[in-house]
BATOR-634147 format. One record per residue (C-alpha): x negated, y negated, z negated; residue number from 0; residue in one letter. Coordinates in nm, 4 decimals. Layout:
> X	Y	Z	NUM	A
...
This chain:
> -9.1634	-7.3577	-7.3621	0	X
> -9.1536	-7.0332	-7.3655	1	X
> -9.1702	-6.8164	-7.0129	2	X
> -8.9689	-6.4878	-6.9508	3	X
> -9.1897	-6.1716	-6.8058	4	X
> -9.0912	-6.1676	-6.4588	5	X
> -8.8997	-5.7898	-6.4416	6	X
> -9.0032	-5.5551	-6.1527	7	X
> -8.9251	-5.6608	-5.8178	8	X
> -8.6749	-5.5265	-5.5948	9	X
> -8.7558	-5.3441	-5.2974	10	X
> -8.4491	-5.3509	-5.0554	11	X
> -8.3553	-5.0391	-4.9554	12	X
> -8.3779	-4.9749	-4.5506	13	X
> -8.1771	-4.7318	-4.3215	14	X
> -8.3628	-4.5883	-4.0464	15	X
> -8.1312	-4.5991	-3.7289	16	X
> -8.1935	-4.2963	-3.5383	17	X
> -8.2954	-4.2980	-3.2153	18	X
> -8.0579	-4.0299	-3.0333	19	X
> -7.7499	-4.2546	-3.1659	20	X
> -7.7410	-4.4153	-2.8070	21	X
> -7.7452	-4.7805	-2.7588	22	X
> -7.9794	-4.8216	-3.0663	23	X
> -7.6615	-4.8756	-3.2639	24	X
> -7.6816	-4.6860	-3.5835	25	X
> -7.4289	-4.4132	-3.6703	26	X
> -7.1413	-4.4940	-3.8376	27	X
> -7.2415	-4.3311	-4.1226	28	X
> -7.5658	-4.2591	-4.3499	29	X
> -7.6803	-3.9378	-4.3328	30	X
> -7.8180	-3.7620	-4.6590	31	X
> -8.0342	-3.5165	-4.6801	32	X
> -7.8896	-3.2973	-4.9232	33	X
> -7.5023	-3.2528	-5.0084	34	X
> -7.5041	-3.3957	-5.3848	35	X
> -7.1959	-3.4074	-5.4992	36	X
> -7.0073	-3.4152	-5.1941	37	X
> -6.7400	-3.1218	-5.1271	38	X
> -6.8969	-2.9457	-4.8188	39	X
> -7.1958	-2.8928	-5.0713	40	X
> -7.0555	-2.6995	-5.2217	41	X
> -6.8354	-2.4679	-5.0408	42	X
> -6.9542	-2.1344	-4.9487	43	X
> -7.2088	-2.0959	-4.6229	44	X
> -7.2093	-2.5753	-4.6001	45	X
> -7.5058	-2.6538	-4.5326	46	X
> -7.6255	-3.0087	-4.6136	47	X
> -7.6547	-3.3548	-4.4333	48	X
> -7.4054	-3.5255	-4.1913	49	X
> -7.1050	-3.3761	-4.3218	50	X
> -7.2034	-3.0519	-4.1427	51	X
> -7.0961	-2.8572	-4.4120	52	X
> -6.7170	-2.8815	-4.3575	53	X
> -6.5077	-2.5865	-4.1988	54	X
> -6.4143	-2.6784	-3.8220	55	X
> -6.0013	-2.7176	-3.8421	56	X
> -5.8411	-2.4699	-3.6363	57	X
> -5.6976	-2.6192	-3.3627	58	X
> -5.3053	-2.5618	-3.3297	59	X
> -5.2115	-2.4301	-3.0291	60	X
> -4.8928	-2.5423	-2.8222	61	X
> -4.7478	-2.2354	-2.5856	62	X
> -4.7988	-2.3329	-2.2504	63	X
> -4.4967	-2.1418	-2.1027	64	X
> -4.1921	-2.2657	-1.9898	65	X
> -3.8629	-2.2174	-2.1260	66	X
> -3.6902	-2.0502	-1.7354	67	X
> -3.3663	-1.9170	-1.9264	68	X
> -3.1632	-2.2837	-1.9172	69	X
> -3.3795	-2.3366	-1.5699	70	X
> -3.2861	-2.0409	-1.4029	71	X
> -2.8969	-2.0818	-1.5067	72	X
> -2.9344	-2.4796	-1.3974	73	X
> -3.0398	-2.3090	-0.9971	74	X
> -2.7860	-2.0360	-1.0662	75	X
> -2.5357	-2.3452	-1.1064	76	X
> -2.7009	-2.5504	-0.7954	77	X
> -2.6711	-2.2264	-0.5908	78	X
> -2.3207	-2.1863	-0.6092	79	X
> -2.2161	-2.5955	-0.5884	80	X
> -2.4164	-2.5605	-0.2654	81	X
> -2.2522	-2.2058	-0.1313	82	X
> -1.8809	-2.3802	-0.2118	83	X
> -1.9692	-2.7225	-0.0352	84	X
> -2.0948	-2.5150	0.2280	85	X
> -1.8017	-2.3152	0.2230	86	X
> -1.5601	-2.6423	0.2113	87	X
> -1.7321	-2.7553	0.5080	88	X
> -1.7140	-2.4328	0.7017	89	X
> -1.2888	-2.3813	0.5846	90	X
> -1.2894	-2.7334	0.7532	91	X
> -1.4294	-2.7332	1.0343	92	X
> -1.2429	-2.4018	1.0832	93	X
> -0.8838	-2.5418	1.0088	94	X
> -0.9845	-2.8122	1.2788	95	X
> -0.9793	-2.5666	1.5177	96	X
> -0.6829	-2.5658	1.8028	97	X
> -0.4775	-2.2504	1.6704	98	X
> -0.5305	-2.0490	2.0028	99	X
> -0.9348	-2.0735	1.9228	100	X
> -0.8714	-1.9456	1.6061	101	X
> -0.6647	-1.6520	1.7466	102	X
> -0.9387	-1.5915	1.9938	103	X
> -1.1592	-1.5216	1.7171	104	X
> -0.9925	-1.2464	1.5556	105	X
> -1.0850	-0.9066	1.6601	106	X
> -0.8212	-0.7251	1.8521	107	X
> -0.5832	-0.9519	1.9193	108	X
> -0.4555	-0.9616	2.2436	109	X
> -0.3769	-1.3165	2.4232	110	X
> -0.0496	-1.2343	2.6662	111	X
> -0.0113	-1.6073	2.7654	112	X
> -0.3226	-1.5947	2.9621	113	X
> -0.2045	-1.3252	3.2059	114	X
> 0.0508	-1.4955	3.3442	115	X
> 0.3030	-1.2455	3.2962	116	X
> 0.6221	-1.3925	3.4904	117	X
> 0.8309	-1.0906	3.2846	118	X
> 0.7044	-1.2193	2.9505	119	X
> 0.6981	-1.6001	3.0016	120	X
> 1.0892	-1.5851	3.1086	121	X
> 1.2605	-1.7702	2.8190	122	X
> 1.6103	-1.7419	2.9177	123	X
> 1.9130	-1.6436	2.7428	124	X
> 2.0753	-1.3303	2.8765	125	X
> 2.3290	-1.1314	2.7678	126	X
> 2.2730	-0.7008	2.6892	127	X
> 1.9783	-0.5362	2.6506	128	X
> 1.6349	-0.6527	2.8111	129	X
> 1.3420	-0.4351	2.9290	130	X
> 0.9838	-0.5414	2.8318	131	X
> 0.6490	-0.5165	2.9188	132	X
> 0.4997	-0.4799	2.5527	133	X
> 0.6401	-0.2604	2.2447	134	X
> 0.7099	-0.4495	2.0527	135	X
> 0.8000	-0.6924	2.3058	136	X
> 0.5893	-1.0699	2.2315	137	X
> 0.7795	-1.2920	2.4881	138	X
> 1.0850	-1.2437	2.7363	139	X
> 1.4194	-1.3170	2.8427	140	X
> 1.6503	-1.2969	2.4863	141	X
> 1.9411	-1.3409	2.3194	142	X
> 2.1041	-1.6672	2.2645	143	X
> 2.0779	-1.5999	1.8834	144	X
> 1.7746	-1.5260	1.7010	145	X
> 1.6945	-1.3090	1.4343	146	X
> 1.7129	-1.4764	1.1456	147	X
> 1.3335	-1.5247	1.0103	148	X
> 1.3200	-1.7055	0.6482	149	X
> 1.1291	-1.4298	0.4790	150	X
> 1.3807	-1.1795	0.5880	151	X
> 1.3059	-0.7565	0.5348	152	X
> 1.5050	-0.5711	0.7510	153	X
> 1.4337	-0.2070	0.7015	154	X
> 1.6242	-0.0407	1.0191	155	X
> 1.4610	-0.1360	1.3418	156	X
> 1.6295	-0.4322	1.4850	157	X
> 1.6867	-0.5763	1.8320	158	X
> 1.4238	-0.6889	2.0520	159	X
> 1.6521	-0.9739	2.2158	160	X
> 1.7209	-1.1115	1.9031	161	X
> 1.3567	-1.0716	1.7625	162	X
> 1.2016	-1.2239	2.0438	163	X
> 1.3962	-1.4959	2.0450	164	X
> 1.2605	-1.5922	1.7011	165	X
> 0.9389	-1.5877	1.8201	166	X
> 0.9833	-1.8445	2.0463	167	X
> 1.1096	-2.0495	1.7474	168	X
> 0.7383	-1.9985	1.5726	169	X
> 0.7987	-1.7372	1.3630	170	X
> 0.5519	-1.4013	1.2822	171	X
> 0.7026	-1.0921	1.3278	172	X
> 0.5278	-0.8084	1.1280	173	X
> 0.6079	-0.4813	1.2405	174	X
> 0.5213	-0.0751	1.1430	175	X
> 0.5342	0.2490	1.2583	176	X
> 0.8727	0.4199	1.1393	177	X
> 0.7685	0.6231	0.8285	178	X
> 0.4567	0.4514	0.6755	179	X
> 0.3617	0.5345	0.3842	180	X
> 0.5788	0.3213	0.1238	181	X
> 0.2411	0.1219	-0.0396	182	X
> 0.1565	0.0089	0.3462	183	X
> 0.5137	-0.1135	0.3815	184	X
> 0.4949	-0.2944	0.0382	185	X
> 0.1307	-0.4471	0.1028	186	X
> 0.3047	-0.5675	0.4682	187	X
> 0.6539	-0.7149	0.2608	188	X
> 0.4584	-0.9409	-0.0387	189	X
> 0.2891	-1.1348	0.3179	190	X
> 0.6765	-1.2153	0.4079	191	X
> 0.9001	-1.2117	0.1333	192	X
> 1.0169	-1.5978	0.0322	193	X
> 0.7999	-1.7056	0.3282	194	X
> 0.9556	-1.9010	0.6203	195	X
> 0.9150	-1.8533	0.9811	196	X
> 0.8489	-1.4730	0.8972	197	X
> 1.0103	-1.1772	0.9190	198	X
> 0.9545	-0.7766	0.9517	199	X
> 1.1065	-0.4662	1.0292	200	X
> 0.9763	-0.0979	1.1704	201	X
> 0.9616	-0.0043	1.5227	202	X
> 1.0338	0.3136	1.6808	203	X
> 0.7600	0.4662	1.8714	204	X
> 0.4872	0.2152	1.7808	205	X
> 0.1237	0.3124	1.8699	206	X
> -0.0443	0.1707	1.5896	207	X
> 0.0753	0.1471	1.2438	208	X
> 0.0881	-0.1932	1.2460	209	X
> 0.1400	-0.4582	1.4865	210	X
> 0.1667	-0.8297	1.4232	211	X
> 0.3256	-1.0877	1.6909	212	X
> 0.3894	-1.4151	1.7981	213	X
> 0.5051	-1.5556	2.1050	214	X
> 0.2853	-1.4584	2.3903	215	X
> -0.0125	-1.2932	2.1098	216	X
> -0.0393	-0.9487	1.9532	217	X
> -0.2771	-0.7667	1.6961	218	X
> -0.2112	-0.4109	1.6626	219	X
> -0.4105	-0.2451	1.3220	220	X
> -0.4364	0.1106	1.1839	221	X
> -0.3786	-0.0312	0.8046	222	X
> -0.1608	-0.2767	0.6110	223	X
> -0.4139	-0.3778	0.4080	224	X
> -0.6703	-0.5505	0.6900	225	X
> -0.7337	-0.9494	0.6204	226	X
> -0.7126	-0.9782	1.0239	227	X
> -0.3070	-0.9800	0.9095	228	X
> -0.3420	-1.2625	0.6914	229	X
> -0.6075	-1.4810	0.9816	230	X
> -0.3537	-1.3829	1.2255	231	X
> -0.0670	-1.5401	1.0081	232	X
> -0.2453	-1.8863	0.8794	233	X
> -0.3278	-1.9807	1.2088	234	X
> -0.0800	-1.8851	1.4559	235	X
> 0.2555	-1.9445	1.2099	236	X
> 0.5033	-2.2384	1.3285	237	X
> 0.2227	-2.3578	1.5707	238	X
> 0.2468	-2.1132	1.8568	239	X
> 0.6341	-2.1915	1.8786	240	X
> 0.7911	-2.2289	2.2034	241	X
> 1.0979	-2.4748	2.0857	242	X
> 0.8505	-2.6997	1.8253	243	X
> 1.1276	-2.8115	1.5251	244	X
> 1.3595	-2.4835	1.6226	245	X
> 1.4698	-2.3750	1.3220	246	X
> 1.4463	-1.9782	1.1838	247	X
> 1.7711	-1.9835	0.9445	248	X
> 2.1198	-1.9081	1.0614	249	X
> 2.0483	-1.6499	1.2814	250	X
> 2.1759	-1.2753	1.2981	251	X
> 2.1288	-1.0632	0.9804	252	X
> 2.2083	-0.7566	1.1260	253	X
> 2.0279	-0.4429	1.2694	254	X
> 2.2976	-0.3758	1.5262	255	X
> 2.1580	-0.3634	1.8790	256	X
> 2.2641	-0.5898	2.1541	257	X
> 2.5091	-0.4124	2.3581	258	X
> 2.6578	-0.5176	2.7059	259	X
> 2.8246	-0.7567	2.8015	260	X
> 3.2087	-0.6995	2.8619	261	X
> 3.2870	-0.6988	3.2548	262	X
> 3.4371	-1.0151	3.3436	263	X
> 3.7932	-0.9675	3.4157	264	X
> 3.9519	-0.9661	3.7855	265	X
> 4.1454	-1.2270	3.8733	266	X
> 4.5127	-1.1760	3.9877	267	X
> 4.6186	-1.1059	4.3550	268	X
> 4.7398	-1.4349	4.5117	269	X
């Protein structure tokens, strides 16, 4: 039998592990000691071994600011939910108020039911012309009819004993100065037209060119245009009536003064 020639033997190959791995765990990978035919061999300035070679990859880089446009018009938006809560609350709590304490708070208006006036709490009905204590008068002894007060414009001056009488019904009177300038009278006649329990007319010898009235208060203004008008009207309307349910239609229309009364007639000798 014949025998084969033994061929060369085989030397197994060995990796060195190197030391600064950590652990003495080898690296994941082999490292070569020249490029060969690897790609970061050959690219211009790689250097050989460990894949050292390759161009570092440019990190991308993520803007770090924030967006404030939709964030600024999301506070914007919180702001003003908060101002008209806020402002709910406040119109509430406000409207809660007894009418006099909201009258109290308005700047220049005069409270005639806390003086005690005997002259301008007298609510009786008297015939022929009255005197009284304020011009334009805010509470007295009247005329047994009123002046009618559903939104009515009367543009003569009209009487005191029938005006005052409406007042004790509830309704605002709103009067001015004889000759105001026609856009004051118009700004004064859009807060009473078509309104109840309102009515207006000039006044001769007024002091101010404005003066606004219900029974037994008064707010006397130098313009037609001045919100203290309107404050005056939402809270002291209806609710500072004398006669609560007294109505303000069919009453007199006129301008015609009150005149005296006829002189009772003498009875006949016996």
């Amino acid at each position: 039998m014949s025998m084969s020639t033994p061929g060369p033997e085989r030397v197994p190959s060995t990796v060195k592990v190197d030391k600064t791995t950590g652990q003495g765990k080898p690296p994941a990978k082999s490292t070569a000691k020249s490029g060969g035919n690897r790609p970061g061999g050959n690219r211009p300035g790689g250097k050989s071994g460990g894949g050292k070679g390759r161009k570092p990859v440019a990190p991308v880089k993520v803007a770090g600011g924030r967006n404030w446009g939709p964030i600024a018009v999301a506070g914007v938006v919180v702001l003003i939910a908060v101002g008209i809560i806020g402002y709910g609350v406040f119109a509430s709590v406000k409207s809660s108020q007894p009418w006099e304490d909201q009258l109290a708070e308005i700047e220049g208006v005069v409270n005639y039911r806390a003086q005690k006036n005997a002259q301008i709490d007298d609510r009786t009905h008297k015939e022929g012309p009255q005197t009284y204590v304020t011009n334009p008068p805010v509470g007295g002894a009247h005329n047994q009819a009123w002046q009618n007060c559903m939104g009515d414009i009367y543009t003569q001056p009209i009487a005191n004993e029938h005006a005052v009488h409406s007042l004790e019904h509830g309704a605002v009177w709103i009067t001015y100065k004889q000759g105001l300038g026609a856009d004051q009278v118009e700004a004064l006649q859009k807060r009473v037209e078509g309104k109840d329990f309102m009515f207006m007319s000039p006044v001769a010898n007024l002091d101010k060119n404005v003066s606004v009235q219900v029974w037994g208060y008064q707010l006397k203004l130098d313009t037609a245009t001045d919100d203290r008008i309107d404050n005056f009207i939402k809270a002291a309307r209806v609710k500072a009536s004398m006669e609560p349910g007294a109505p303000c239609s069919g009453g007199n229309t006129t301008s015609d003064p009150v005149t005296a009364p006829a002189p009772a007639a003498s009875g006949a000798a016996g």
